[in-house]
C-alpha positions in Angstrom: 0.0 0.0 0.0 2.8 2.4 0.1 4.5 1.7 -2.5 1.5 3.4 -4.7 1.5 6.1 -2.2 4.9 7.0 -3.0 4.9 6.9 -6.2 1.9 8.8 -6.6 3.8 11.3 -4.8 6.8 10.7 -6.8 4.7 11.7 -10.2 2.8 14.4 -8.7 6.8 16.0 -8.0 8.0 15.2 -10.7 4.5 17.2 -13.0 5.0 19.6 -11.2 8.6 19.9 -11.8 7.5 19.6 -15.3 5.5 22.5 -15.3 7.4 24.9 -13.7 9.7 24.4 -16.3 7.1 25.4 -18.6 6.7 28.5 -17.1 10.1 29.4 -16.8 10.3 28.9 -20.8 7.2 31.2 -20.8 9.1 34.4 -20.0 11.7 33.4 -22.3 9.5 33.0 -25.1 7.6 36.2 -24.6 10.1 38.6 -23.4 12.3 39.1 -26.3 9.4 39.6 -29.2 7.9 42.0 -26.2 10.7 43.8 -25.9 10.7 44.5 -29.6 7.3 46.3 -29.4 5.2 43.2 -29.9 2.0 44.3 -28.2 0.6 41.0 -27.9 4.1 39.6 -26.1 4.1 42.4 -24.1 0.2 41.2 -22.8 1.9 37.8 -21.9 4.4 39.0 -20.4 2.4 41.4 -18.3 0.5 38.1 -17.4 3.7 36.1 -16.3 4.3 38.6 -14.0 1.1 39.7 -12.4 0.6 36.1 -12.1 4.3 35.0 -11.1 3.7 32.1 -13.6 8.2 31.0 -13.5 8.9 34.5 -12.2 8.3 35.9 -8.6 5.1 37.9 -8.7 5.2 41.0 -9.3 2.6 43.3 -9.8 4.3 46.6 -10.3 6.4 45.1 -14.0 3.0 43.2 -14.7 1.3 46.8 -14.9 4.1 48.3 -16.9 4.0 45.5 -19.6 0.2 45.9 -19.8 1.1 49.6 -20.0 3.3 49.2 -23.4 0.4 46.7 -24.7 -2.6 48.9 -24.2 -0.9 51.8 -25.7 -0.5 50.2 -28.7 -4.5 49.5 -28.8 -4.0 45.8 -27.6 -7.3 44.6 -26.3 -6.4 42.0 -23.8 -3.2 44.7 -22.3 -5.8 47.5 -22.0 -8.5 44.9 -20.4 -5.3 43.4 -18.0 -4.3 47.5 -17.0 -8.5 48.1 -16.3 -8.0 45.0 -14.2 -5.2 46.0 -12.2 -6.3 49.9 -11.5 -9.7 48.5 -10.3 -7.8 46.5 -8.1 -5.0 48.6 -6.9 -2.8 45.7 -8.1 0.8 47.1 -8.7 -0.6 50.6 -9.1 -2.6 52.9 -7.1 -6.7 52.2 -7.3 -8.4 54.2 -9.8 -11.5 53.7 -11.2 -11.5 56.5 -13.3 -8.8 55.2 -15.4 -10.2 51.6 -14.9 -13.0 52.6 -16.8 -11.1 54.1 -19.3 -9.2 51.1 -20.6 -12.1 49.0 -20.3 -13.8 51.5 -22.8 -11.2 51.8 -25.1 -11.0 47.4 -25.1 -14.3 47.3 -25.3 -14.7 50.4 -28.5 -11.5 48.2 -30.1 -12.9 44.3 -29.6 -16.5 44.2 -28.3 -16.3 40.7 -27.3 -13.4 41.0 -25.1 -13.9 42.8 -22.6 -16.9 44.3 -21.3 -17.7 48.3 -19.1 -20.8 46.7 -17.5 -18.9 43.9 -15.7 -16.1 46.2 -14.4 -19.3 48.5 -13.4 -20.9 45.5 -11.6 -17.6 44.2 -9.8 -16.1 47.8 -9.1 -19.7 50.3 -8.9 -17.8 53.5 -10.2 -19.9 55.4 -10.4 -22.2 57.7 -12.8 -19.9 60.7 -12.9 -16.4 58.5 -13.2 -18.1 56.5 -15.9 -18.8 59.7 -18.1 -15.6 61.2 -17.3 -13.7 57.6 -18.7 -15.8 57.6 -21.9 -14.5 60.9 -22.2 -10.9 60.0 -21.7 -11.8 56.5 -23.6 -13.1 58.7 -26.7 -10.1 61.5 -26.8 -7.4 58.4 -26.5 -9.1 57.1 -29.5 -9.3 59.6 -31.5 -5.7 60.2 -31.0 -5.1 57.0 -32.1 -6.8 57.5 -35.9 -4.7 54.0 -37.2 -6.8 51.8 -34.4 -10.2 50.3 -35.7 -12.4 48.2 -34.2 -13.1 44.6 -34.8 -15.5 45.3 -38.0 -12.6 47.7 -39.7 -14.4 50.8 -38.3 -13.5 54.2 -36.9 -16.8 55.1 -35.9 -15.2 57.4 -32.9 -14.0 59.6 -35.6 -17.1 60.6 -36.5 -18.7 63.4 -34.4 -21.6 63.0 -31.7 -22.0 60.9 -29.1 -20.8 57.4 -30.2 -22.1 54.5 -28.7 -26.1 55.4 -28.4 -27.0 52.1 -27.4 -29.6 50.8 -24.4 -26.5 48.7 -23.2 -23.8 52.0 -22.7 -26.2 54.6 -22.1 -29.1 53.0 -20.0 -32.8 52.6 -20.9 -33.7 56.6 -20.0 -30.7 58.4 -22.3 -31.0 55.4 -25.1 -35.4 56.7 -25.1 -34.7 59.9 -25.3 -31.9 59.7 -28.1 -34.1 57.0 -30.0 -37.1 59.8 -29.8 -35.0 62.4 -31.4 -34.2 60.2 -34.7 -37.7 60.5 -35.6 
């Protein structure tokens, strides 16, 4: 009977040996394409940190890797950076700028990564959530090579873009609908 006990044991080292190994090669993968302004390598590495996957954890270069991703209109960096501000995870708590980057994500990739659950998780508030669309919209447009996942620039155009039921709420989306007419 102990003889399976032991081994079991045994194995269970010697996976785990197996995948810490794997994570070790992560960073090694990642870091010099990331390092070279790939905005996608700089997500992963942002992730190896934050989540000390081979690497001791640390939030602080997770955040800056995110950082160099989002800025290059990387959806899953901006949605990782949204992440960490609503936390206070390696930089100071602000939902403000949480919101942002989840805008911006969200504008770039719809399916990604969504403003209403950062809302439900985080509750920022109404005036914080119009004051990020507004920093959301202005980091767009300052970014004119950036489309979203259709090809489009619609916050280009002027007005208020999104008018939907979903980003405004049923009483703004009403009144806007009324006006078309």
């Amino acid at each position: 009977m102990r003889l399976p006990l032991v081994s079991s044991v045994l194995l269970l080292a010697v996976f785990a040996t197996g995948v810490w190994a794997q994570e070790e090669n992560l960073l090694a993968k990642h870091l010099p394409p990331a390092q070279q302004g790939d905005a996608a390598a700089q997500n992963e590495v942002g992730i190896i940190y934050a989540e000390g996957l081979g690497v001791k954890r640390d939030d602080r270069e997770g955040v800056r890797w995110f950082r160099k991703s989002a800025a290059q209109g990387n959806v899953f960096g901006a949605c990782n950076l949204a992440l960490h501000y609503g936390r206070g995870e390696g930089i100071h708590k602000n939902l403000t700028l949480m919101m942002k980057w989840s805008f911006v994500a969200h504008s770039l990739d719809s399916l990604k990564c969504h403003p209403e659950d950062f809302v439900a998780a985080f509750n920022p508030g109404k005036t914080r959530i119009r004051r990020s669309w507004q920093l959301a919209l202005t980091w767009l447009r300052a970014h004119p090579e950036l489309d979203n996942d259709f090809g489009e620039r619609p916050w280009l155009r002027q007005g208020d873009w999104p008018i939907t039921y979903r980003e405004r709420g049923p009483a703004q989306a009403k009144r806007r609908t009324l006006r078309r007419r």
